[in-house]
C-alpha positions in Angstrom: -9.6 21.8 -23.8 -7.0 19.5 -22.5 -8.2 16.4 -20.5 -6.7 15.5 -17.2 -3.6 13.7 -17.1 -3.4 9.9 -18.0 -2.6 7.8 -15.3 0.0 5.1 -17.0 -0.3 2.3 -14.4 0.2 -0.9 -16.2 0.5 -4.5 -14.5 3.4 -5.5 -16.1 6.9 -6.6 -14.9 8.7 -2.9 -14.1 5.2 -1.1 -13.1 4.7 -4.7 -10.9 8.0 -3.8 -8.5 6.9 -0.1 -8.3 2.8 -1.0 -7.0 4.6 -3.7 -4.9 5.8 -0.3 -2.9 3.8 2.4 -3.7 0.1 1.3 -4.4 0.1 -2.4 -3.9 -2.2 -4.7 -6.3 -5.7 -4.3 -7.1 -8.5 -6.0 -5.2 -9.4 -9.1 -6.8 -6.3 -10.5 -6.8 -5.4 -13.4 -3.6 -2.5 -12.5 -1.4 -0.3 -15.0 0.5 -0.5 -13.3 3.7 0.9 -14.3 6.8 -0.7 -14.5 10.2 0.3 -12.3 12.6 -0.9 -13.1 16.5 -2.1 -10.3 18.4 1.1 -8.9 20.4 1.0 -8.7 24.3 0.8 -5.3 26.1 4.1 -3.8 26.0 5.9 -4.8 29.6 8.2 -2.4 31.4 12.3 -3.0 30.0 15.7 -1.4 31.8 17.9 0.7 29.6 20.5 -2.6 29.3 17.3 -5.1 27.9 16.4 -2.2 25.4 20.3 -1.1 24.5 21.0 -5.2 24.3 18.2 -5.8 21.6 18.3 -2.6 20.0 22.4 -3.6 19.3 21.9 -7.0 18.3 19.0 -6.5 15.8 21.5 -3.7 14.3 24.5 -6.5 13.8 21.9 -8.5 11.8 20.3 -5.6 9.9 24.0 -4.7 8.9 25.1 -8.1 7.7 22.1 -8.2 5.7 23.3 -6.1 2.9 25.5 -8.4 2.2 24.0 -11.7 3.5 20.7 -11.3 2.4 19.6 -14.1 4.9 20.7 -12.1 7.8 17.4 -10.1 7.0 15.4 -13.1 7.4 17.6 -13.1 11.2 16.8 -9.1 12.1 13.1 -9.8 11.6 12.8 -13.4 13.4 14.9 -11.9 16.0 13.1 -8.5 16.5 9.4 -10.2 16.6 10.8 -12.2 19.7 12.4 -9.6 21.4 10.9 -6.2 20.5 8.7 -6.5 23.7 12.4 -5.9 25.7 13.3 -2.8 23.9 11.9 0.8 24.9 9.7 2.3 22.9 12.1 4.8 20.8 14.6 2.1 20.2 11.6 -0.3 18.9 9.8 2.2 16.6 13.6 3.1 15.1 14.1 -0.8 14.6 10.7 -1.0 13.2 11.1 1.7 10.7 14.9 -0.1 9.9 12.9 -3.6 8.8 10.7 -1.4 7.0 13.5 0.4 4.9 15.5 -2.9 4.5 12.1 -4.9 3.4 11.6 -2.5 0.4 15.1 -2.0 -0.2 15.4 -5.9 -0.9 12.1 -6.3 -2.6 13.3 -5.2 -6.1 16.0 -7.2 -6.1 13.8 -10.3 -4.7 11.3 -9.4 -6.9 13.4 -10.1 -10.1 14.0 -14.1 -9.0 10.1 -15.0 -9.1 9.3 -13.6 -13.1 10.8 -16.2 -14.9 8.8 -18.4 -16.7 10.0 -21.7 -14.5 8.6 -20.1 -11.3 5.6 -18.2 -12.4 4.1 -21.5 -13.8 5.0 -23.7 -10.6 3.1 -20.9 -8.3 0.1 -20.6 -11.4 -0.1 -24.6 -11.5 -0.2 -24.9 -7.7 -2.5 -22.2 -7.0 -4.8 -23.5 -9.8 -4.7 -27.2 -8.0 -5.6 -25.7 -4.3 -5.2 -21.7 -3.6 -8.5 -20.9 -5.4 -10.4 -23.2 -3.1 -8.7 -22.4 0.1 -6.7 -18.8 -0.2 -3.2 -18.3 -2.1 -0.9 -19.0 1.3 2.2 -20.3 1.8 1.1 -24.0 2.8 -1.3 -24.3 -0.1 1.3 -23.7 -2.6 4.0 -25.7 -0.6 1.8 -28.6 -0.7 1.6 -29.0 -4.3 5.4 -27.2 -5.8 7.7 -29.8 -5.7 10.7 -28.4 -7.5 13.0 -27.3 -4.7 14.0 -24.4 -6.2 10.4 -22.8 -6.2 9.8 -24.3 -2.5 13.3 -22.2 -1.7 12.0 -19.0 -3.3 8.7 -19.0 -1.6 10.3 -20.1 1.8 12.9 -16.9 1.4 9.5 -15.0 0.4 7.9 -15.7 3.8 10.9 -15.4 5.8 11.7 -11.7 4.5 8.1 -10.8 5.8 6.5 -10.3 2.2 3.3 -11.6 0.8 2.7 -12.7 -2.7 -0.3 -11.2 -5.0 -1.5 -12.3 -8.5 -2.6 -10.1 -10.9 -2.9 -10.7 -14.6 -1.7 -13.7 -14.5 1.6 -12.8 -12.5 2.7 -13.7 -9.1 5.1 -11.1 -7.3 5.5 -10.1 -3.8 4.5 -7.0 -2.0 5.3 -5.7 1.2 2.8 -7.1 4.1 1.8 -4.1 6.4 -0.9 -6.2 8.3 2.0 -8.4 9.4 3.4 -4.9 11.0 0.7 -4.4 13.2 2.5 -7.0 15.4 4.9 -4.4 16.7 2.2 -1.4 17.0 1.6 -2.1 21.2 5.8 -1.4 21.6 6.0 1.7 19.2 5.2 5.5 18.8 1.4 6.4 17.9 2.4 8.1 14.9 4.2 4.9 13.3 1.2 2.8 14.5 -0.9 4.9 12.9 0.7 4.6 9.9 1.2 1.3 9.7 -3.0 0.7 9.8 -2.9 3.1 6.7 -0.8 1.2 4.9 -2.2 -2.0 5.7 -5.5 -0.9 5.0 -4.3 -0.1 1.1 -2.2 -3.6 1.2 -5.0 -6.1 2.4 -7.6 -3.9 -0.4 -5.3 -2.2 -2.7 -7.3 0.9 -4.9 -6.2 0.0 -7.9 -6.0 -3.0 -10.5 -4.8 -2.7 -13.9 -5.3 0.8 -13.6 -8.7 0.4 -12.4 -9.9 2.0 -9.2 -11.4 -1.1 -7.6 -13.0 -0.1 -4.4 -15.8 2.3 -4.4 -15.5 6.1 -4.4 -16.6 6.0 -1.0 -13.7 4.3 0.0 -11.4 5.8 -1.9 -11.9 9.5 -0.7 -12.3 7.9 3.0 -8.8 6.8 2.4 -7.7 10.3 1.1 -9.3 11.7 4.0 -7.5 9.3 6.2 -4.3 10.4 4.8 -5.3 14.0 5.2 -5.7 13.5 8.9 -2.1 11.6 9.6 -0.6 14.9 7.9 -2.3 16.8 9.8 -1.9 15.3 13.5 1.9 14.0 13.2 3.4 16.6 10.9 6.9 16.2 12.1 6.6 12.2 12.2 9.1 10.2 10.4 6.9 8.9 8.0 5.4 12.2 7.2 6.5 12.7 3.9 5.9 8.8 2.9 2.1 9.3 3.7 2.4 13.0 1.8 3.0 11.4 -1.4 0.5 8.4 -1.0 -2.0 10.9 -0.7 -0.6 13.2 -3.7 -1.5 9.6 -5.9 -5.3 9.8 -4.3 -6.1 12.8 -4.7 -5.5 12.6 -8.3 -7.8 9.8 -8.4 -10.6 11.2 -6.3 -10.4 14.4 -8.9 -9.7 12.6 -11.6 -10.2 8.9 -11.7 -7.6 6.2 -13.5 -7.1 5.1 -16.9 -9.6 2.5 -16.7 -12.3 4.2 -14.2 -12.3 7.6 -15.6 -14.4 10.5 -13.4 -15.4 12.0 -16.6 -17.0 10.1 -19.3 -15.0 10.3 -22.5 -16.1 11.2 -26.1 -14.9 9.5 -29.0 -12.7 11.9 -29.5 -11.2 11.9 -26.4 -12.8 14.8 -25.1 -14.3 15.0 -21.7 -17.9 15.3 -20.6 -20.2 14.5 -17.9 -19.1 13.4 -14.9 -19.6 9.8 -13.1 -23.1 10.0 -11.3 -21.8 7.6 -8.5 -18.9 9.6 -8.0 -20.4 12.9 -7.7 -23.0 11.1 -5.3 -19.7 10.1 -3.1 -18.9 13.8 -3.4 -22.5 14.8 -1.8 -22.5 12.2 0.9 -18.4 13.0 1.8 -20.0 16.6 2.6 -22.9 15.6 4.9 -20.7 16.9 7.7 -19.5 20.0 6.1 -15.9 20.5 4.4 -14.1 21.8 7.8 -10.5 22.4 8.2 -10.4 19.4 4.7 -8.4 20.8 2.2 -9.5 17.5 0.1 -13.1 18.0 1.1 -13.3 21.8 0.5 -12.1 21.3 -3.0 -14.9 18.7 -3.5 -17.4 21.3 -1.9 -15.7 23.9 -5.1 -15.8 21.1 -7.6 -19.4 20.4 -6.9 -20.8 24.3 -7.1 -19.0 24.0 -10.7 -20.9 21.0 -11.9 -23.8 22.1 -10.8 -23.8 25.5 -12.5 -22.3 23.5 -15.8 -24.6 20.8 -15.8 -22.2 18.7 -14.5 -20.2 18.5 -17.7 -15.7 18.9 -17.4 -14.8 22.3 -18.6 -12.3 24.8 -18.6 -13.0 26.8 -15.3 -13.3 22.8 -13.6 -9.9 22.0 -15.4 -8.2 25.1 -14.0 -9.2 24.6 -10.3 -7.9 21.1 -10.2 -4.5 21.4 -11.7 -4.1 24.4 -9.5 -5.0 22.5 -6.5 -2.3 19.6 -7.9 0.1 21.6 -8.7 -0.1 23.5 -5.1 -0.5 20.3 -2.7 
């Protein structure tokens, strides 16, 4: 009988620049996050305001491919003046930070792992973070070497926020800081900007540990489920498709270090995790529905009860069909 597949998600440098995009850290680890005040209610703007901002953020968004300041510039200058654009032009910029954000993070990414920097931001967030938060002004207040205080100034002005894990610092896109523009943009990119901020600010997983509770986990599956569903056509569609691909393999099958099945010495699989299967029950108290995720719990569960809730073949079968056919 073949187990379900292994999920190889390791914290270490190359699988820290894919999480910083994908799945974030794992809870337990301190992010620098930045505060972002609550926006005002979006004001009425003429076609010239909205074609005026919506052209100007574009000369800075294209300058930063090759100045990567000038992407520091398009996000100052579109938090001070996205409330004077229209609300297609502002969602269109927002989505533009987005894809420029991630497309620079990589790169970014690569200045903070040497061994020089990774110790400054350790030492100072060993001296104050632990008592007060890792931010921005704890570390500043005890790095001293210029070059660090340069990286981590560049860190806060692309709009990132720094998580620790394992002993590593890196930076990760900051969703929550997004929410800033959700009053001036479509519903369907605000609402997918609070999904993605809800896995930022309390990522699932941790050294390939799911580290929220299987509650949570298949509330945030079902979340997913539901953005698919109501904005099918939205630009962000397929981004939130994928993320939800990656939970529903761990809803049905766990991670590498929280397993759904308990394993054998061997490697084989047996009984399932009691806590998870009472997430299962308790995810049903309001029926399945129109949930694809939720009726294939409702299947999963008939199976374990008729096998004594132990993995086996005609359990195996359903689930990689239901992978395999998402």
């Amino acid at each position: 009988m073949k187990n379900p597949p292994k999920l190889s998600i390791k914290i270490k440098r190359n699988a820290l620049l894919g999480l910083a995009i994908v799945v974030g850290a794992g809870a337990g680890t301190a992010a620098i996050a930045q505060s972002a005040s609550a926006a005002p209610a979006a004001a009425v703007v003429t076609s010239e305001q909205s074609l005026g901002v919506y052209n100007q953020f574009q000369k800075y968004l294209k300058n930063s491919a090759k100045t990567p300041y000038s992407l520091i510039q398009a996000r100052n200058y579109l938090l001070n003046h996205i409330k004077r654009a229209d609300s297609w032009r502002a969602t269109v910029m927002v989505l533009q930070l987005e894809n420029a954000q991630k497309a620079r993070l990589n790169v970014f990414s690569e200045k903070l792992f040497p061994e020089k920097v990774q110790k400054a931001i350790d030492a100072a967030y060993r001296k104050g973070g632990q008592q007060t938060g890792l931010t921005y002004s704890s570390l500043l207040k005890y790095i001293t070497d210029d070059s660090v205080r340069a990286l981590l100034t560049e860190s806060y002005g692309y709009g990132y926020k720094l998580e620790t894990s394992e002993g590593m610092y890196y930076p990760v896109m900051h969703y929550e800081g997004f929410k800033f523009f959700k009053p001036y943009i479509g519903k369907d990119i605000a609402a997918y900007i609070d999904l993605m901020a809800a896995d930022t600010n309390k990522p699932a997983l941790n050294d390939a540990a799911i580290v929220i509770s299987w509650d949570e986990l298949i509330n945030r599956t079902l979340a997913l489920e539901s953005y698919v569903k109501e904005y099918p056509k939205s630009n962000r569609t397929g981004a939130v498709k994928d993320k939800l691909k990656l939970m529903e393999t761990f809803v049905f099958y766990g991670s590498n270090n929280t397993p759904a099945y308990e394993y054998l010495a061997k490697g084989e699989l047996t009984t399932i995790d009691p806590e998870l299967k009472q997430a299962y029950e308790k995810a049903l108290q309001s029926g399945a529905g129109d949930s694809r995720v939720l009726k294939t719990i409702q299947s999963v569960l008939g199976m374990l009860d008729a096998s004594g809730d132990k993995w086996n073949g005609n359990i195996e079968k359903f689930l990689r069909d239901f992978i395999q056919n998402d």
